[in-house]
N, C-alpha and C positions, 0 to 999 in steps of 0.2 A: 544087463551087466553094465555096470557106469564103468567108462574110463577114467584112470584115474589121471587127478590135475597135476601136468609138469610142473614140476620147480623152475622159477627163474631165471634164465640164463644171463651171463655175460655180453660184451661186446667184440669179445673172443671166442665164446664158446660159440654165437651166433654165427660167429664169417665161420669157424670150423663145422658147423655144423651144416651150412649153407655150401661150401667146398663137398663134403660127404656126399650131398642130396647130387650134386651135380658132379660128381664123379661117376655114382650111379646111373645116373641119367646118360653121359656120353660114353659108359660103357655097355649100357643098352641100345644105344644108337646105333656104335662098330660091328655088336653080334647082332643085330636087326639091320644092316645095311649085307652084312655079311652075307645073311640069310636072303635081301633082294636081292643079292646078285646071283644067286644060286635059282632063286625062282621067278627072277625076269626075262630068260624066253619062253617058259612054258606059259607066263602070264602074258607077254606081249603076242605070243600065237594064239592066247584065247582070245584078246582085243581084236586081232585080225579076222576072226572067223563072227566077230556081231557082226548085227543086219548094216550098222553103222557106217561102215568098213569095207563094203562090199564095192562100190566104186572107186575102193582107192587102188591104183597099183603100187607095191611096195617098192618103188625105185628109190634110190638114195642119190645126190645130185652133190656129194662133198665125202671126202673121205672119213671124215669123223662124224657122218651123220648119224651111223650104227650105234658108235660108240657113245655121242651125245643120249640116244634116245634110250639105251639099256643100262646108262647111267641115270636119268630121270624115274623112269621105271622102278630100280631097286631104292631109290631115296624115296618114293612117294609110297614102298611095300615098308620101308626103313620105318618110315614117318608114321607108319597107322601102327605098328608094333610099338614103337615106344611113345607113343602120345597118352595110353594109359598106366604106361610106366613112370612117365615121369608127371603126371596127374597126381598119382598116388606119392610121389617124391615131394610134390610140391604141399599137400595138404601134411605131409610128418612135419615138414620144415614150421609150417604155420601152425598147426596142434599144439605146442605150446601154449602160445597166446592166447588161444580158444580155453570158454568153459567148458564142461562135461556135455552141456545141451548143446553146444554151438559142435564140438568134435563131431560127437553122433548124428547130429545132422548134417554136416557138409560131408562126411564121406560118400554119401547117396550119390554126389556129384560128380564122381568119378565115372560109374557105369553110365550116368545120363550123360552127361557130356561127350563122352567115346559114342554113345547113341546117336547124339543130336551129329554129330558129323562124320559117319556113315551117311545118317539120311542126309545129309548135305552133300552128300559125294555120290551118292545114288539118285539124289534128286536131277541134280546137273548131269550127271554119264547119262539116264535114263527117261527126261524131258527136256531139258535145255539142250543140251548136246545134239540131240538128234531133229529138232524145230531150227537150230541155227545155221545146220549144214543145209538141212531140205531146203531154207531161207535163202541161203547165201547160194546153195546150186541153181534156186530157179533166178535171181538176178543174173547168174552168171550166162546162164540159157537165154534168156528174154536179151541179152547183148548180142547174142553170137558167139559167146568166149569157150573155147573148148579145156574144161578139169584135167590139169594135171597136175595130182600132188603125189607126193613122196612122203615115207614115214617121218619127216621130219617135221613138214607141215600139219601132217595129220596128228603128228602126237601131242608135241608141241601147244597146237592148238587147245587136245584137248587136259593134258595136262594144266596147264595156263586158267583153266576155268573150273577143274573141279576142284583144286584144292584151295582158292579162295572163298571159292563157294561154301566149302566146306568149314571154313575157318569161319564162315560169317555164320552158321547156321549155329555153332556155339553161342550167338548173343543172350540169348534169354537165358539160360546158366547160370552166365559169368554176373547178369544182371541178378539174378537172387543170389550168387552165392555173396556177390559184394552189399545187395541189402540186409539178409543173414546177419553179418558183420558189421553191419550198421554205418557202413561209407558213402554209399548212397541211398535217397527213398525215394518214394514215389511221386512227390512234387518237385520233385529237383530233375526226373527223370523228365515231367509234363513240361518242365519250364527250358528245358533241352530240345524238346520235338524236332523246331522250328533247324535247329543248328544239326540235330542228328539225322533229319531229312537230309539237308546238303551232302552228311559226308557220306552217307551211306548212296544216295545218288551218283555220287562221284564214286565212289567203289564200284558200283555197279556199271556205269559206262567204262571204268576204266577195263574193266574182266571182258566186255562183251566185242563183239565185230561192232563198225561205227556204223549202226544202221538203229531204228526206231523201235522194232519188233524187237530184234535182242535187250535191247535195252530196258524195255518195257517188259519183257518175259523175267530179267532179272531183281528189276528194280522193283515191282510188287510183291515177291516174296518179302523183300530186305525190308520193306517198311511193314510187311506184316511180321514178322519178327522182331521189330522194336516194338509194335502194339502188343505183340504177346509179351513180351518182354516189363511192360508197363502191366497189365494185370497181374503178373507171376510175382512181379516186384510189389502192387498194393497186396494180394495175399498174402505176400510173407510179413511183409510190414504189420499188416492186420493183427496177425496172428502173433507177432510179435510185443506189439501194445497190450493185445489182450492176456499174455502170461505175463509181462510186466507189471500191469493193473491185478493181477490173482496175486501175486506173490507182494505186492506192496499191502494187498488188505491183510493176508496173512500175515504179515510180520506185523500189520497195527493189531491186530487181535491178539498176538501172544504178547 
């Protein structure tokens, strides 16, 4: 079934429509933070019972510590509830401008995307996470220094890493949804390597404890997802040129 192509909008009709999309979106945010806070001690007592966890005692060392971390907690339950709400907000906004081909295809983008950063948030909670503590406990041990952290340090910690992670595991995505649309291609993406190495580098030391192994356990994901990123970007390109070239013979033949 085609969708059918919007009529043109205004400069007006645009920021009004734009205010809509992000009404929506921050009123999904309030009923989805609403909902963290209701389900962030049943989810911070399951945190407490992984293997992760098991050397930490839950001591708090400041009176707002509780408070900080059950706030953290319900924004990051907040934040996965409406990231495919406002996903979906964000492709009405744009659907306009889009042809019939281009609509129907970027919607796909929506369920992949909420995809790719779970496994970015599961990647980090359930590899990274757990190589950077056992890391950082045996320096700690090899010193003499005796572990004592509190919920603050331990959540803190690992909030601070999964949902960067998480955000960066979106690249290949955002990388076709914006070749799709024709704003970037695939030789503009090769001719960046050199500059997207640095900054995803520096993403990746900034997220991680300042030691070699974390850095290294981060930083080869991240460049393997701009490499994946570059092939998903020439396939779409490809495939792109190649209905452009069909549909140019076809209108010389009629």
């Amino acid at each position: 079934m085609a969708i059918p192509q919007e009529p043109e909008l205004t400069l007006v009709e645009h920021l009004a429509e734009l205010r809509k999309r992000l009404i929506v979106i921050a009123v999904t945010f309030v009923l989805s933070l609403a909902l963290g806070f209701w389900m962030a001690p049943k989810t911070l007592n399951f945190l407490k019972q992984q293997p992760t966890a098991a050397h930490v005692e839950w001591n708090i060392f400041g009176y707002t510590d509780g408070l900080l971390i059950y706030v953290k907690c319900a924004l990051v339950l907040a934040i996965l509830v409406t990231l495919p709400i406002a996903m979906h907000q964000i492709w009405l906004f744009v659907k306009p401008g889009l042809l019939d081909k281009e609509a129907r295809g970027t919607i796909y983008f929506i369920p992949v995307s909420f995809f790719l950063f779970l496994a970015g948030i599961s990647f980090s909670y359930f590899i990274l996470f757990p190589l950077m503590l056992d890391f950082m406990s045996n320096i700690n041990e090899s010193i003499g220094a005796t572990e004592t952290y509190g919920m603050q340090q331990y959540f803190t910690f690992m909030f601070n890493l999964i949902i960067p992670v998480g955000i960066v595991f979106e690249l290949p995505v955002i990388i076709l949804f914006l070749t799709k649309l024709g704003i970037i291609t695939p030789d503009r993406l090769r001719k960046m390597r050199k500059v997207s190495y640095f900054v995803l580098v520096v993403v990746g030391v900034s997220i991680t404890p300042p030691d070699f192994i974390s850095d290294f356990i981060i930083i080869i994901p991240l460049l393997l997802l701009f490499e994946i990123s570059i092939l998903v970007s020439a396939w779409s390109y490809k495939r792109r040129l190649a209905k452009e070239a069909l549909l140019e013979k076809e209108l010389e033949e009629n």
